[in-house]
Wavefront OBJ file of the C-alpha trace (Angstrom):
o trace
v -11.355 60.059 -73.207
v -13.326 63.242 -72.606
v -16.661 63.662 -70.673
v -18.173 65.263 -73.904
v -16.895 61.534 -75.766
v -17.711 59.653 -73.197
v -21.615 60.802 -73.191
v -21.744 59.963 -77.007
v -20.657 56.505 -76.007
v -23.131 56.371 -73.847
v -25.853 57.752 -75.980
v -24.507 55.432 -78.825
v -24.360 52.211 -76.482
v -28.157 52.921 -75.735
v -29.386 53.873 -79.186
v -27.818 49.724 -80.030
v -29.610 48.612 -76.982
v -33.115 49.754 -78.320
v -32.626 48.332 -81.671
v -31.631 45.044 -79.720
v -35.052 45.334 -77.906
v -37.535 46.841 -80.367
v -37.785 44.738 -83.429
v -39.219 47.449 -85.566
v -36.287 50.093 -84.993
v -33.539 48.047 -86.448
v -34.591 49.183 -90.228
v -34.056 52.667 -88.988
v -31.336 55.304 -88.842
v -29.419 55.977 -85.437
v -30.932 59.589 -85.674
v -34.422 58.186 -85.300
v -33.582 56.123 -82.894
v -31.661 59.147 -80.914
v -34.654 60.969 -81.123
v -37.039 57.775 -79.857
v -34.338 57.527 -76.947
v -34.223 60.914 -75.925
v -38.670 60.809 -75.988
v -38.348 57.696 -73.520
v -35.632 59.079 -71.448
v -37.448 62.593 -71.452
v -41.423 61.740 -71.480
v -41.576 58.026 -69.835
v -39.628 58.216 -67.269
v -42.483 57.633 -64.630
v -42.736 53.939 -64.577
v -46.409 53.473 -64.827
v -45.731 54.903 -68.297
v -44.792 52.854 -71.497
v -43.581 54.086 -74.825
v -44.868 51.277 -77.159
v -43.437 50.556 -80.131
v -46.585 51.416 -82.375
v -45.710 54.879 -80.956
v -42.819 55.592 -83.031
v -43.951 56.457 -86.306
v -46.447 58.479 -84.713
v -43.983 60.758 -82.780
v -41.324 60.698 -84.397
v -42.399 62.562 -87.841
v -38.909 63.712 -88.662
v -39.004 63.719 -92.548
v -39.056 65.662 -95.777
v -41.044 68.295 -95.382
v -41.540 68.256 -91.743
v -41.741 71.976 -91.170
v -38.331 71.900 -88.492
v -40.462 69.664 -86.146
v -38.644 66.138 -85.964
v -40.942 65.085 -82.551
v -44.511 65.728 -81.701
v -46.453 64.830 -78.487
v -48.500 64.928 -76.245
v -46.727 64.919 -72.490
v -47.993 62.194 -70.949
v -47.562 63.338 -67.270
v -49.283 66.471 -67.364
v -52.718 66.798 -66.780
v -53.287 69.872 -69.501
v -52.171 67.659 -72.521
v -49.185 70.049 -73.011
v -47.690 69.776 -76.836
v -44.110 68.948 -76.798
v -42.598 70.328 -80.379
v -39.316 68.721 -80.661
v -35.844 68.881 -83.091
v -33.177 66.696 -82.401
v -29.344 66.277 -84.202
v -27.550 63.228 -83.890
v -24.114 65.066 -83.763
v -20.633 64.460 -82.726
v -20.057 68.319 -82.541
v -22.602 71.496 -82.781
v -22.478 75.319 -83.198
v -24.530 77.927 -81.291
v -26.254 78.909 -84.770
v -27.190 75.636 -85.452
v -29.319 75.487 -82.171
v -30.482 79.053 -82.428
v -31.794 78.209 -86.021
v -33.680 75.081 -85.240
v -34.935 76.447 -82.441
v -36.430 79.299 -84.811
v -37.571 77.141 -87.154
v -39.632 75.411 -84.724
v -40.987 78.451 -83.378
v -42.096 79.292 -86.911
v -43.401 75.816 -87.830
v -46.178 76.060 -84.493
v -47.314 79.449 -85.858
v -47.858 78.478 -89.156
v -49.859 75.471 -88.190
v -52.019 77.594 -85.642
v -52.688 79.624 -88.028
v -53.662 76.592 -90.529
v -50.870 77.502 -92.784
v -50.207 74.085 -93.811
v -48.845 73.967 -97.223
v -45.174 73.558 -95.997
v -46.044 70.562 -93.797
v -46.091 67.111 -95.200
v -50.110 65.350 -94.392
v -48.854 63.282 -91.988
v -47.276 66.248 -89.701
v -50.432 68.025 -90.297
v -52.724 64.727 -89.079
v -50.402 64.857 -86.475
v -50.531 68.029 -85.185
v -53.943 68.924 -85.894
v -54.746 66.050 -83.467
v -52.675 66.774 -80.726
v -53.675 70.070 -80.892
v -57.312 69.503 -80.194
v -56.286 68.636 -76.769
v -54.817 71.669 -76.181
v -56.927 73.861 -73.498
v -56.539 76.656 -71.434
v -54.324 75.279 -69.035
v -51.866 73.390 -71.741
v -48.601 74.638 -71.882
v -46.578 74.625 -75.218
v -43.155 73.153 -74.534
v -40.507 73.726 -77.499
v -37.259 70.515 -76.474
v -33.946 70.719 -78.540
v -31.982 67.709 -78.424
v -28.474 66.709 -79.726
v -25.991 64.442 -79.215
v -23.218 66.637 -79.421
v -21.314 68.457 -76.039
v -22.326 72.029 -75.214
v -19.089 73.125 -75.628
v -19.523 76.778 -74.332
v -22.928 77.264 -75.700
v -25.067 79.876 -73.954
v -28.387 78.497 -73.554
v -29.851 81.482 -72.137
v -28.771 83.372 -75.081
v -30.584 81.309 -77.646
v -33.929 81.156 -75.159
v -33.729 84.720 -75.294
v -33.815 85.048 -79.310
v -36.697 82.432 -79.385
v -38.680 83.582 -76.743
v -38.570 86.950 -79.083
v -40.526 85.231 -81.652
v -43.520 84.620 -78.651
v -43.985 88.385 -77.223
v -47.348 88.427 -76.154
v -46.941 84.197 -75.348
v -47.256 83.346 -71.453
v -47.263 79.306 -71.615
v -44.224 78.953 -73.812
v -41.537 76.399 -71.864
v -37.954 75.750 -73.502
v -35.418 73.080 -73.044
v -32.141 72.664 -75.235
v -30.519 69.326 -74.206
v -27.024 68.588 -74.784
v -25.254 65.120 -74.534
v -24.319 65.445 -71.032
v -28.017 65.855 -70.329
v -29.084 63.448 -72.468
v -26.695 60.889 -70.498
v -27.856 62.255 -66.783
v -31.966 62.299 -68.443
v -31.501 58.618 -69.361
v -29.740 57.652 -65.973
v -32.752 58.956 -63.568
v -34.922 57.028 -66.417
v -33.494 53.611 -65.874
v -32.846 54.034 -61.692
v -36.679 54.323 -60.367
v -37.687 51.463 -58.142
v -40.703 51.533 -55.345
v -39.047 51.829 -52.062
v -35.860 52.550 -50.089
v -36.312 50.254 -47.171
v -33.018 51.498 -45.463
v -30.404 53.990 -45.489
v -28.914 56.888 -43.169
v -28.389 60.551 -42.772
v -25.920 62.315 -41.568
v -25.991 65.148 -38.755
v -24.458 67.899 -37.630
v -23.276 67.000 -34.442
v -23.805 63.601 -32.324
v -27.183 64.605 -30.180
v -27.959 67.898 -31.744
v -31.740 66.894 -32.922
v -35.230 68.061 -31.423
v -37.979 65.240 -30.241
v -41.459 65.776 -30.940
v -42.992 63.056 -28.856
v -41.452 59.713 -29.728
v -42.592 59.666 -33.173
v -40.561 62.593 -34.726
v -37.071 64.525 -35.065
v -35.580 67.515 -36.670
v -32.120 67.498 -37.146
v -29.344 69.327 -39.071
v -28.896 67.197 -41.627
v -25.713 66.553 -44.055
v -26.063 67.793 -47.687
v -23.510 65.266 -48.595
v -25.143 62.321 -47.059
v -28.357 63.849 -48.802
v -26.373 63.633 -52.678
v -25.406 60.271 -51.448
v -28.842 58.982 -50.831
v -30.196 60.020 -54.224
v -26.583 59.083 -56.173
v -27.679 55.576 -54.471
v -31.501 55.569 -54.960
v -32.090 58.576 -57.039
v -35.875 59.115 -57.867
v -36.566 55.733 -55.622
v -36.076 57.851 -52.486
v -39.182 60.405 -53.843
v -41.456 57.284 -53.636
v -44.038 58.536 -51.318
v -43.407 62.259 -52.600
v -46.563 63.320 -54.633
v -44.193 63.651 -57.726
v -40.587 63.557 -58.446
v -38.423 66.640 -58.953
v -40.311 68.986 -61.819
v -37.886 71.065 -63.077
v -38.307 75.063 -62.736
v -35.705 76.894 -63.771
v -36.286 79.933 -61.573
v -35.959 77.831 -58.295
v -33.007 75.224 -59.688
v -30.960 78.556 -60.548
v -31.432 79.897 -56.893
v -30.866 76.721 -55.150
v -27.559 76.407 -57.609
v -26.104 79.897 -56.791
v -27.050 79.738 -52.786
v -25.041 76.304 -52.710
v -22.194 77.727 -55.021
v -22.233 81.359 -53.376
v -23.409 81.695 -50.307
v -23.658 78.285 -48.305
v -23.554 79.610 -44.706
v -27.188 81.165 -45.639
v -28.613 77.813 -47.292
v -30.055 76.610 -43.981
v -31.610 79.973 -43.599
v -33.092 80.074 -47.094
v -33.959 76.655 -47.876
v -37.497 75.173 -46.181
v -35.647 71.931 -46.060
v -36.606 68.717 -46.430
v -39.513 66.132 -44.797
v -38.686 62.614 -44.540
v -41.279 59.962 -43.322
v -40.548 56.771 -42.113
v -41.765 53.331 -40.755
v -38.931 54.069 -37.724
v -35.943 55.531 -37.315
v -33.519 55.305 -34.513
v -30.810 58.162 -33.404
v -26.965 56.686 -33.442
v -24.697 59.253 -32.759
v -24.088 61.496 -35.934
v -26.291 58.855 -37.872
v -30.048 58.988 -38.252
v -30.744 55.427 -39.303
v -33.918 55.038 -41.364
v -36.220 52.204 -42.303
v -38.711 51.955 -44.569
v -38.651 56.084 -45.822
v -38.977 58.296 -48.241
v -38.266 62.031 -48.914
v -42.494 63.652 -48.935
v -41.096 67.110 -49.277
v -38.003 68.991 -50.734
v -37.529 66.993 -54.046
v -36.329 69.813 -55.931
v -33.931 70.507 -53.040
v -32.808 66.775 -53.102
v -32.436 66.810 -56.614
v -30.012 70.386 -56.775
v -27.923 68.796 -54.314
v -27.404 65.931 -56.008
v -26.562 68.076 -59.343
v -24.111 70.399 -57.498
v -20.540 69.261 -58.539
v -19.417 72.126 -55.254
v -20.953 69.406 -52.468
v -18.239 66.494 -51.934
v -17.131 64.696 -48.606
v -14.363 67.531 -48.253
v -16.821 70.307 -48.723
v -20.348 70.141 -47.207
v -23.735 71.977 -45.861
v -26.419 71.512 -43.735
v -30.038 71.720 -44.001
v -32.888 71.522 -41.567
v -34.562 67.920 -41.468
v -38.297 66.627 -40.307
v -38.145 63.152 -40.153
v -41.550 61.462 -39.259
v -42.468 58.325 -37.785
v -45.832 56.724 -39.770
v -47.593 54.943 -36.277
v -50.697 54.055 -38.210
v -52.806 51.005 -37.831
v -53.899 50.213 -41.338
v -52.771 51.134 -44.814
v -55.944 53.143 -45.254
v -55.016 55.436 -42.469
v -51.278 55.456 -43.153
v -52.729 56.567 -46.633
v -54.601 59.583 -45.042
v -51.732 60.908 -42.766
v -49.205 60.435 -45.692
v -51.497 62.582 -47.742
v -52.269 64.884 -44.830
v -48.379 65.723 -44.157
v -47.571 66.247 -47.819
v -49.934 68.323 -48.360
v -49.305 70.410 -45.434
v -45.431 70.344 -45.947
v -45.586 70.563 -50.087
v -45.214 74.915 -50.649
v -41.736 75.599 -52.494
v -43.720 74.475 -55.972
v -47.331 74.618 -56.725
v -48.854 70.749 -56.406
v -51.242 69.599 -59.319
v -54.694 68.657 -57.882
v -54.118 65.278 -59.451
v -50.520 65.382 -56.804
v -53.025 66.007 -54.165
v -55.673 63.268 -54.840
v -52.819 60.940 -54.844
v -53.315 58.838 -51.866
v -56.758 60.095 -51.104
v -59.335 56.941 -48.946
v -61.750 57.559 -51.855
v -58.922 57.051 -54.667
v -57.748 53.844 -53.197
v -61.039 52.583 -52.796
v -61.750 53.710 -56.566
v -58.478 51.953 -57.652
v -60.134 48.634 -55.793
v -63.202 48.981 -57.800
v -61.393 49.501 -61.299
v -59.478 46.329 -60.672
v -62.589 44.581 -60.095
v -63.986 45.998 -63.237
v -60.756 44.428 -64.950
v -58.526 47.757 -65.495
v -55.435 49.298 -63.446
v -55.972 52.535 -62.035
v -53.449 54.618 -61.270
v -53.448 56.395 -58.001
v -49.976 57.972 -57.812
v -47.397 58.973 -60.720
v -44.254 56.475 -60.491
v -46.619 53.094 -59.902
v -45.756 50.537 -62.533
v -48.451 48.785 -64.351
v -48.638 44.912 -64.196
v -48.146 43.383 -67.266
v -51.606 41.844 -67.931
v -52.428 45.292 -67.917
v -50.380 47.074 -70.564
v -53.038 47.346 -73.256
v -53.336 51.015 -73.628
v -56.827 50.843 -72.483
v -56.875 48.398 -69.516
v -54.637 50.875 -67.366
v -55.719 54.741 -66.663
v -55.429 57.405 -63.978
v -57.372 60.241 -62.542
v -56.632 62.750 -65.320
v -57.889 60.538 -67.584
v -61.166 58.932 -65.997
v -61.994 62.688 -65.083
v -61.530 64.444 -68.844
v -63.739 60.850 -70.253
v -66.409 61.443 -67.273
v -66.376 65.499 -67.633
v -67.130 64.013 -71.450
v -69.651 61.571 -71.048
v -71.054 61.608 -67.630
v -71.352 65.781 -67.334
v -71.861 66.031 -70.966
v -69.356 68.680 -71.040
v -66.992 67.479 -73.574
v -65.329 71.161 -74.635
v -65.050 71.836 -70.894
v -63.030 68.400 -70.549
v -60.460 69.381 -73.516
v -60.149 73.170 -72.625
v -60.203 72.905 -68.585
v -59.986 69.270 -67.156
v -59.137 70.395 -63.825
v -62.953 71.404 -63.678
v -63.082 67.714 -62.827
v -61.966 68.475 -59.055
v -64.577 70.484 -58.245
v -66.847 69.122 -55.963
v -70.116 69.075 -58.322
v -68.238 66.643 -61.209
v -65.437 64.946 -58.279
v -67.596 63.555 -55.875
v -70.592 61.892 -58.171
v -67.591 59.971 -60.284
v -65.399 59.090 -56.901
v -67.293 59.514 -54.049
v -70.401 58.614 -55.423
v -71.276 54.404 -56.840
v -68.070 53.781 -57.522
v -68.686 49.880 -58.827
v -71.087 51.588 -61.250
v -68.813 54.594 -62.606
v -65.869 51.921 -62.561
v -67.726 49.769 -65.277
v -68.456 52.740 -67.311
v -64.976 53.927 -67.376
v -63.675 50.791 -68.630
v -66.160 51.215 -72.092
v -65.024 55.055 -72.356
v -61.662 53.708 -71.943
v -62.020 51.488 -74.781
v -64.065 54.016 -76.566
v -61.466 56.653 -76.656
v -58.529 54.426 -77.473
v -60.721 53.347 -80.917
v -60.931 56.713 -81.341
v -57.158 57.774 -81.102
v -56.255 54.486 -82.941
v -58.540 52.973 -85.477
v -61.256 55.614 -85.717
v -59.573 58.700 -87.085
v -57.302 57.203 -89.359
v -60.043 55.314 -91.287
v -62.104 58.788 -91.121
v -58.915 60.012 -93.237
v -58.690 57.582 -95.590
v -62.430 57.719 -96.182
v -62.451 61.481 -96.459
v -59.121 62.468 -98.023
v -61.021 62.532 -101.530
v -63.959 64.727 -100.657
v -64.242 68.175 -102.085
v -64.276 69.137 -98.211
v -61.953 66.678 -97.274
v -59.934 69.732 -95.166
v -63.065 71.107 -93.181
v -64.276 67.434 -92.213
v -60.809 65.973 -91.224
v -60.269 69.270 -89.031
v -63.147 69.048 -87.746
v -62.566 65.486 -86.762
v -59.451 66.290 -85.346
v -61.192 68.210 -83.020
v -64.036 66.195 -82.498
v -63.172 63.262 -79.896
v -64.457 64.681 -76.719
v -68.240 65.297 -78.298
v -67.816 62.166 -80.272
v -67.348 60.263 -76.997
v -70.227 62.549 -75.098
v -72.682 62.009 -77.579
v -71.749 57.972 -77.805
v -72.348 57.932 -74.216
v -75.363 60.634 -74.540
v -76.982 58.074 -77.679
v -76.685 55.072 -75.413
v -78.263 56.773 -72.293
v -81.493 58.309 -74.309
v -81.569 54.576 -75.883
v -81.877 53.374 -72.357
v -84.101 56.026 -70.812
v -81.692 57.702 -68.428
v -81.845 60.536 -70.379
v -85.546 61.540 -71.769
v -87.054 63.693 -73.797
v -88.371 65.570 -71.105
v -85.103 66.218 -69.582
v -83.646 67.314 -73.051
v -86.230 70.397 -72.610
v -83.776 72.830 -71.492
v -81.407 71.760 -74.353
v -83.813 73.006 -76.814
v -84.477 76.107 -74.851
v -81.913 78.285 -74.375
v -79.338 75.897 -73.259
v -76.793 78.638 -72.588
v -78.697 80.477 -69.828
v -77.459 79.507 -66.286
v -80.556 78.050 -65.147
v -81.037 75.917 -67.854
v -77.343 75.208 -67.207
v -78.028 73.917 -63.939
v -80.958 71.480 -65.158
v -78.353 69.951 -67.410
v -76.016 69.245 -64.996
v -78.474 67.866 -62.706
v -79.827 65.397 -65.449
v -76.902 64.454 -67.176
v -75.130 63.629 -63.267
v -77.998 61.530 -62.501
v -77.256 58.319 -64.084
v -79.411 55.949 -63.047
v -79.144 52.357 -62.521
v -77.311 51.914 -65.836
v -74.553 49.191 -65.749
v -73.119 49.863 -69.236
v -73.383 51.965 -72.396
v -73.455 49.429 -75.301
v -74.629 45.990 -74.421
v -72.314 43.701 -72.722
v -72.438 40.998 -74.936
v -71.708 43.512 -77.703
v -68.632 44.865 -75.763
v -66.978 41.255 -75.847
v -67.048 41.305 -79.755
v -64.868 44.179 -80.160
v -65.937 43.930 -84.112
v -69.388 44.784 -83.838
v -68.882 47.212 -81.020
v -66.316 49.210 -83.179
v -68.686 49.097 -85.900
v -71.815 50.753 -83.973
v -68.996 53.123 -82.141
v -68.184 54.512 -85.986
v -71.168 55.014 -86.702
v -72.297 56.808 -83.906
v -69.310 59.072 -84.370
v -70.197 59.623 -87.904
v -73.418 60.723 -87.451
v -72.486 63.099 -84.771
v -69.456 64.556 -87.014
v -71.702 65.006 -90.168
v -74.257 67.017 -88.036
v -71.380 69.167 -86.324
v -69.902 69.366 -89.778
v -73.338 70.947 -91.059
v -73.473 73.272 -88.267
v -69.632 74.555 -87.985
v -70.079 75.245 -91.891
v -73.416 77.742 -91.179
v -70.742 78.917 -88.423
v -68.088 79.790 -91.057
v -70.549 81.968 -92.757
v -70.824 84.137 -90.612
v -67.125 84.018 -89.171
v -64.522 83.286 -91.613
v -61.774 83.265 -88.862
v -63.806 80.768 -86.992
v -61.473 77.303 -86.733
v -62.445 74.219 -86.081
v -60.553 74.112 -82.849
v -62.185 77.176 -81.082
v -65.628 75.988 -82.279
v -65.103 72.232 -80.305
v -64.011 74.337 -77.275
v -67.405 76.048 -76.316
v -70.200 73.146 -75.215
v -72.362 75.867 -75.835
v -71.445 74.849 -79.795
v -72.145 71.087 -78.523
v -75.254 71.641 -77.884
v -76.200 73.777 -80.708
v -75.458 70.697 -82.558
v -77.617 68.234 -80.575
v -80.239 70.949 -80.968
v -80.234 72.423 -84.585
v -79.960 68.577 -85.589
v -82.330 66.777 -83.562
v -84.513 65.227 -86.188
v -81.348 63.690 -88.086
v -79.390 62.887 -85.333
v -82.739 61.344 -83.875
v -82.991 59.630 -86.903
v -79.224 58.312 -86.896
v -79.374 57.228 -83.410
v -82.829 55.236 -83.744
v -81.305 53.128 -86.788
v -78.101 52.242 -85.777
v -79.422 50.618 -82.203
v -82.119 49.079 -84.028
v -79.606 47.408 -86.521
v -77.394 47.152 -82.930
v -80.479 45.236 -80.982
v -80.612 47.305 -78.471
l 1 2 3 4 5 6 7 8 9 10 11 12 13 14 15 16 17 18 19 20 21 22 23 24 25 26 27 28 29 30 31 32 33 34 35 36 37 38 39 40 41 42 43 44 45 46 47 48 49 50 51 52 53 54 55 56 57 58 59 60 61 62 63 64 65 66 67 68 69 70 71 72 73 74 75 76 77 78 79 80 81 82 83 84 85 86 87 88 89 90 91 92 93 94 95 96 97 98 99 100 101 102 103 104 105 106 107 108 109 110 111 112 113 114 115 116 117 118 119 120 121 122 123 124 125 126 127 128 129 130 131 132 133 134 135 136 137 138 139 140 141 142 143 144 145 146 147 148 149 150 151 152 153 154 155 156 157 158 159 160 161 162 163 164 165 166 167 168 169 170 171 172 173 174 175 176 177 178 179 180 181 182 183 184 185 186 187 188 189 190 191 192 193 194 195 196 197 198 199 200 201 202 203 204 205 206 207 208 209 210 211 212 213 214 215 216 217 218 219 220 221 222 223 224 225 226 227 228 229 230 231 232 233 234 235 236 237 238 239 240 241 242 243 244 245 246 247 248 249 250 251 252 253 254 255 256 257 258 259 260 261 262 263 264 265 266 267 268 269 270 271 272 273 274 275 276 277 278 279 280 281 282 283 284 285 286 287 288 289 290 291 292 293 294 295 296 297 298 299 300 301 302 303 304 305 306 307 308 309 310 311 312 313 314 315 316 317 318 319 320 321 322 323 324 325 326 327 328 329 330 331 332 333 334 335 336 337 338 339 340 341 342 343 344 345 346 347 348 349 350 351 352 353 354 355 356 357 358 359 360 361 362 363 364 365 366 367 368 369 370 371 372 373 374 375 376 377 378 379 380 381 382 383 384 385 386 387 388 389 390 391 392 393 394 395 396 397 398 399 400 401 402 403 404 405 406 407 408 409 410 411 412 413 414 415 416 417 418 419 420 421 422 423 424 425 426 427 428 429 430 431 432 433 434 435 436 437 438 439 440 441 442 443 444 445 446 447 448 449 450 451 452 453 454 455 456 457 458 459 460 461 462 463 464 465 466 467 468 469 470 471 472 473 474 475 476 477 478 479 480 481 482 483 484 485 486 487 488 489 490 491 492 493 494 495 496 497 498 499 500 501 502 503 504 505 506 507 508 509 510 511 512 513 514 515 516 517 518 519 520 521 522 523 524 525 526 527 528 529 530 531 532 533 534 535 536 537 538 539 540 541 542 543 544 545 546 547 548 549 550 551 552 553 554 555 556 557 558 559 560 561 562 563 564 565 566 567 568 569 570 571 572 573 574 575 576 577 578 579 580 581 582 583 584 585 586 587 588 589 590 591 592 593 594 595 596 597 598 599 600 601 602 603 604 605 606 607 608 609 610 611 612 613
């Protein structure tokens, strides 16, 4: 049987698995469930991630009337809420104008919908999209994925990237991949093989003896390519456990790792930085470098090219140069530190997210500590799996998350927290939320946690059931779309004036020329300053999830009908202005706080005097 065959098999023999193990996908064709399989095997790979079942029908919107796009999402391991725009084609065989004209069609069906040309589109795409895009900020990337089931079968990808990238001149965060079934196969491979350590394993060297000591605790050596592909054919992303992320595909770097190992392999060791591996020992044995307890902190992509290349065998092999480190700390806290402080150090070939960076951090293990104790799973580092008392979408976060809810509520910045959420790691917002009470923030989190996933889940779809028949139906449910970040800042705003932590006084500069810098500055200084609250909504109002859904609508209501009124007076005088770009400006935030004071005033004092509070 052919490879091409045999990856259909495969693909086949998994797309009967999930039906086996998701109850709700056996009513469904195999191309849904190809295109559900290739999201998991694509998207979730990190193990700390789940792709529920309720998640189907919302990503996969492949239907009549779909406008080309068969999957929309939002990638769940980036921290810029990148929208993935996916087509996929359960084939046995495919031509190079089939892919080049869903690939077009795609292309065509974001630029309609940016420019709210939405006729085409059935109301469900449109919900859909319209949502994920109001996540979209200045640092999201739009990411355009082909899949099919079918071999490549001398397709030239770089051909068809070419013709699309056509349709995106002037476009700078435009990202394409066209998956075949081969890919497919090796994608859902890696997807099923992570696991959280490699406690042993060996490298080869170049020579028995030939390594350099530093001290007793470290070693560089020459090490074996081969022995390299065999450790990750063995392990695969398992031996990138205490990297700061697993191999991120770039195609500039792949290519020239590919062609240096194919082309000119007696000038890889010059070219390549090579990789760092650290270690809870490791002993010399001849031509063997016997390891304990490791893990590759440094040359992932490296590790990852080498185990693609089909040129490196045990008849034909390279050399690289090796650091391997010995870890001779005395407590996990400081092991912790000097993981951190090597990786970053050793981590140049691809740029490191802050988030990669905060990873291991004292202050994010201690925060992690204090979320448990608050009842949720943080996150510290991409690849941890979340226990299973924790898989409620909003009992387990990370540090993306907490800092885009605290830039929200805490900083009252909620437009700076959907267009720029790596504001969060500046020192003015990072060290109040992590270095700051962190028993305090933790508790908070855990409500704005719960307050965004009612937003995402219940909220907005009974807004646009409620609002489908209004004569404005499209301006308000756009404008809700858009609206979660200042829905959840002015929740968290309401309850903290209710409280006193926030006071008229301090709202001063608000109402005067909030947009001036100085004015600026008071803000931030008030709005940081949170007091000695413990919680936003009463406790005893959290625990009956009823009532504290029914105060949370209608504290998002009120806010939404005053920003609403004021985006309308907007329009008036900009009929190009969208709901999007208005919700990215705080400056427009706080125009709405301001111009509607006395009925948002009004709103606020009735619904916590109906609440108790």
């Amino acid at each position: 049987m052919s490879a091409a065959r045999l990856s259909y098999e495969f693909i086949m023999e998994k797309i009967t698995a999930m039906k086996d193990t998701c109850p709700s996908l056996r009513s469904k064709s195999n191309e849904y469930i190809f295109s559900a399989l290739c999201v998991k095997s694509t998207f979730y790979k990190n193990p700390a991630l789940v792709f529920r079942e309720e998640e189907f029908d919302e990503i996969i919107v492949d239907g009549q009337y779909d406008g080309g796009a068969d999957i929309l999402l939002s990638d769940p391991n980036t921290e810029g809420a990148d929208l993935v725009i996916g087509q996929s084609k359960f084939y046995t065989t495919i031509q190079y104008e089939d892919v080049l004209n869903a690939m077009i069609k795609m292309a065509l069906f974001y630029k309609d919908m940016v420019r709210g040309q939405y006729e085409q589109v059935n109301a469900r795409v449109q919900r859909r999209f319209m949502t994920l895009q109001s996540d979209i900020g200045e640092e999201s990337k739009i990411r355009f994925v082909f899949y099919t089931s079918a071999p490549q079968a001398g397709i030239r990808r770089d051909r068809i990237e070419k013709k699309f990238r056509e349709q995106f001149i002037d476009v700078s965060n435009i990202e394409v991949s066209i998956l075949f079934a081969g890919d497919i196969e090796d994608e859902i491979k890696e997807s099923e093989s992570r696991r959280p350590t490699v406690e042993s394993g060996k490298i080869l060297i170049d020579k028995s003896g030939n390594c350099l000591y530093y001290g007793d605790e470290s070693v560089i050596v020459n090490a074996s390519a081969y022995s390299i592909k065999q450790l990750y054919a063995q392990h695969n992303t398992n031996l990138l456990a205490r990297n700061l992320r697993y191999h991120v595909a770039g195609r500039d770097i792949d290519k020239a790792i590919a062609e240096t190992i194919s082309r000119d392999p007696d000038s890889f060791w010059l070219k390549n930085n090579g990789i760092t591996v650290i270690c809870d020992d490791f002993k010399m044995d001849g031509k063997e470098v016997k390891l304990k307890n490791f893990s590759i902190i440094n040359g992932g992509q490296t590790t990852y090219m080498l185990h693609k290349s089909t040129s490196i065998n045990c008849d034909y092999d390279l050399y690289l140069p090796c650091k391997i480190i010995k870890i001779t700390c005395n407590n996990e806290e400081d092991k912790n530190r000097f993981i951190l402080s090597i990786a970053k150090a050793v981590n140049s070939q691809k740029a490191i997210k802050s988030v990669d960076l905060k990873a291991n951090s004292p202050e994010q293990v201690r925060f992690a500590q204090a979320m448990r104790e608050a009842g949720i799973f943080y996150q510290t580092k991409r690849g941890e799996t979340v226990p299973s008392m924790y898989k409620v979408p909003y009992l387990n976060t990370d540090l993306v998350e907490v800092g885009k809810l605290c830039l929200a509520a805490i900083f009252q910045v909620p437009c700076l927290s959907r267009a720029k959420p790596s504001s969060l790691y500046l020192d003015k917002y990072y060290e109040p939320i992590f270095k700051g009470s962190q028993s305090q923030i933790a508790k908070l989190c855990k409500e704005l946690l719960y307050m965004d996933h009612y937003y995402r889940t219940v909220f907005l779809h009974g807004f646009d059931r409620e609002n489908n028949g209004m004569p404005d139906a499209n301006v308000r449910i756009s404008f809700a779309h858009n609206a979660r970040t200042i829905c959840i800042a002015f929740a968290a705003f309401a309850a903290r004036y209710r409280q006193g932590n926030i006071t008229d006084q301090d709202m001063v500069p608000l109402f005067n020329a909030p947009g001036s810098e100085n004015n600026s500055d008071m803000l931030y200084e008030t709005f940081r300053d949170l007091g000695q609250i413990q919680y936003f909504l009463l406790p005893q109002l959290f625990a009956d999830k009823e009532r504290y859904d029914a105060v949370l609508s209608k504290l998002f209501n009120a806010i939404i009908a005053s920003g609403v009124t004021s985006y309308k007076y907007e329009c008036r005088n900009d009929s190009t202005l969208t709901a999007t770009n208005y919700l990215k400006k705080d400056k427009n935030y706080y125009d709405i706080l301001n111009m509607q004071w006395s009925r948002i005033y009004e709103d606020m004092d009735k619904i916590f005097r109906e609440t108790g509070m």
